[in-house]
C-alpha positions as CSV (number, residue, x, y, z in Angstrom):
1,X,-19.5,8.8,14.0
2,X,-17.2,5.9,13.4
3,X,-13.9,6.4,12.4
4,X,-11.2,4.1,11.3
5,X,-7.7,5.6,12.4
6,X,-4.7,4.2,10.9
7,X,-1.1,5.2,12.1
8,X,0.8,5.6,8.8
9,X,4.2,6.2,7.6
10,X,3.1,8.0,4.7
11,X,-0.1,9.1,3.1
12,X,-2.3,10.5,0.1
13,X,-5.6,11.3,-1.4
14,X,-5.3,11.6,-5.0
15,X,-8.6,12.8,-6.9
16,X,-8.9,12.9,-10.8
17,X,-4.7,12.3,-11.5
18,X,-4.3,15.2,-8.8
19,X,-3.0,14.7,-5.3
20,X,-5.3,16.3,-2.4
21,X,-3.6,15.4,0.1
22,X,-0.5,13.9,1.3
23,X,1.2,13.4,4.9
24,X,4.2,11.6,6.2
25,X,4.3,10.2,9.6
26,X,0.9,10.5,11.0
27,X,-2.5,9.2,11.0
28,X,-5.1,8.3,8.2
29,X,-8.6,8.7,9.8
30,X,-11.4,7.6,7.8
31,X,-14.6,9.3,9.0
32,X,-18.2,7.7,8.3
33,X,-21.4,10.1,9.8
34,X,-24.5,8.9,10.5
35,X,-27.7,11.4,11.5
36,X,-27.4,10.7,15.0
37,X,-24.2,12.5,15.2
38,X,-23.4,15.7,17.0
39,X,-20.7,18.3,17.7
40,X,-20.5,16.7,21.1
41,X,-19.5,13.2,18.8
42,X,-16.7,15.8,17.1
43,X,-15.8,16.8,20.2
44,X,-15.3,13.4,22.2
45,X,-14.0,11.9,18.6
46,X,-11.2,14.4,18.1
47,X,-10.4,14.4,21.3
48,X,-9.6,10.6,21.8
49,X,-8.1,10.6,18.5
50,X,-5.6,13.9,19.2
51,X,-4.7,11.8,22.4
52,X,-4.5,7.7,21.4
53,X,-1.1,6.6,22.4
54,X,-0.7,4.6,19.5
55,X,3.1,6.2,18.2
56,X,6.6,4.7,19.8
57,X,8.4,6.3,22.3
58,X,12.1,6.1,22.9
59,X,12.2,2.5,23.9
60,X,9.7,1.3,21.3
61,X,6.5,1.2,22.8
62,X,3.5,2.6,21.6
63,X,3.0,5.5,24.3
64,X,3.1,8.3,22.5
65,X,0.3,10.5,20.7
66,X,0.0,12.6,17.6
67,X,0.3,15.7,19.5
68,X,3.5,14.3,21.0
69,X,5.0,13.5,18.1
70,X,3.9,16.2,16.2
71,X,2.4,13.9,13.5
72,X,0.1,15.2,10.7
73,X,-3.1,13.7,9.6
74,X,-5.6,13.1,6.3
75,X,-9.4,12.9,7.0
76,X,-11.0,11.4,4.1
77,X,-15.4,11.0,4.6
78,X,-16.0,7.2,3.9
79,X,-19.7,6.6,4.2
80,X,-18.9,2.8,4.1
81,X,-17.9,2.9,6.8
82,X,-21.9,2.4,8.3
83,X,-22.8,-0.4,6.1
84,X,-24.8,-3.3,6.8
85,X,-24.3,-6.5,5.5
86,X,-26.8,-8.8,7.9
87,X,-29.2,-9.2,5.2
88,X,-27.6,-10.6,1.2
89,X,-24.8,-10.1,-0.3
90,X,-25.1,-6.0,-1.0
91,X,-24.3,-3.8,2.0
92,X,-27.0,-0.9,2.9
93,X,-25.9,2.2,3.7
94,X,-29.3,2.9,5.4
95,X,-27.2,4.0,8.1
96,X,-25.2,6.9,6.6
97,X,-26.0,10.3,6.3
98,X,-27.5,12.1,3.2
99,X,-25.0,15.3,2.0
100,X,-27.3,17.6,3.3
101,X,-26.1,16.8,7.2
102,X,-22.9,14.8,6.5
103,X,-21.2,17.4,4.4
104,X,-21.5,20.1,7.2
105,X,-20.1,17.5,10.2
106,X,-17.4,16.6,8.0
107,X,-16.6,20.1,7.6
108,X,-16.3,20.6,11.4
109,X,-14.7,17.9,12.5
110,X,-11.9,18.9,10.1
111,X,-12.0,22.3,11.6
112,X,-12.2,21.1,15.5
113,X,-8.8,18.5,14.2
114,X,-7.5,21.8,12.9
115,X,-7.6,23.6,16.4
116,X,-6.9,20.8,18.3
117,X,-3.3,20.0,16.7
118,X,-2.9,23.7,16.2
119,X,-1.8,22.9,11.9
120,X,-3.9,22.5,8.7
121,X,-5.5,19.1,8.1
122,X,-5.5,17.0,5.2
123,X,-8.7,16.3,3.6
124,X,-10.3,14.2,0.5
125,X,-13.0,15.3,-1.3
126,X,-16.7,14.7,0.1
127,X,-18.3,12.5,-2.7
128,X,-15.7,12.3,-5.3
129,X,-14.0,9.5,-6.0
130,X,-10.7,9.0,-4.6
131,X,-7.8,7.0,-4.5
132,X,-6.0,6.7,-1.1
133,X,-2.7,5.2,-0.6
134,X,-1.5,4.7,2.8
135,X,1.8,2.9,4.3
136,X,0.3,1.6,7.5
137,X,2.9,1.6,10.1
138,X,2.8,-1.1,12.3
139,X,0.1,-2.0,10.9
140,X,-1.7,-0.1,13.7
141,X,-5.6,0.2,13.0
142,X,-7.7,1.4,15.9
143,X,-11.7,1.8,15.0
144,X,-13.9,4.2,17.3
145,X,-17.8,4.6,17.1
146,X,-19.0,7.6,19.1
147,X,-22.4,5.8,19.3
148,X,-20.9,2.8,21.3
149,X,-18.0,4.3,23.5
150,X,-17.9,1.1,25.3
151,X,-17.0,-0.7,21.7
């Protein structure tokens, strides 16, 4: 799994005209699943998100986590997220999982976000097309691949 977390002021997931989603201060996480993924990725994923130290504390440093500040958070599936562009000019997507197995991770990883930070998620829709606007704060952009925890 390879997620793109984004600490935000404000955020939304809008889908046909109507707004999915929407957060203030929190995190926008942008989730891409690939078939070599497993609940133990969800696990170690969520975990290190729910915990990231990327929010200010009282003297303005970034020491703080989601859970501390009792942020709120959008997960929107972005398959994109495992393209390739090494060969030409049009990214593959070899990479990224079919419906069949993304669908179901994406599903539980919202679910294991859910327990974690003890308070309903916000979600886009998997497959649709969606609009997402997001006030980065910072900007603070933190990317995390489960398949390369050394990355």
């Amino acid at each position: 799994m390879r997620v793109v977390v984004q600490r935000v002021s404000s955020a939304s997931v809008t889908i046909g005209g109507q707004v999915k989603s929407a957060i203030d201060k929190g995190l926008l996480i942008l989730l891409g699943i690939e078939d070599a993924d497993t609940n133990d990725d969800i696990d170690w994923l969520v975990k290190k998100i729910c915990q990231l130290r990327i929010f200010d504390d009282e003297n303005g440093v970034m020491n703080k986590s989601i859970e501390d500040v009792g942020g709120d958070a959008i997960v929107v599936s972005q398959f994109t997220l495992h393209a390739s562009a090494k060969k030409g000019n049009r990214p593959s997507y070899i990479r990224a999982s079919k419906p069949e197995f993304a669908v179901p991770m994406y599903e539980k990883f919202l679910q294991v976000m859910e327990d974690k930070l003890e308070k309903e998620i916000g979600s886009g829709e998997f497959g649709a097309d969606m609009k997402v606007q997001l006030l980065n704060d910072g900007p603070v952009t933190i990317i995390i691949d489960s398949q390369n925890k050394d990355f």
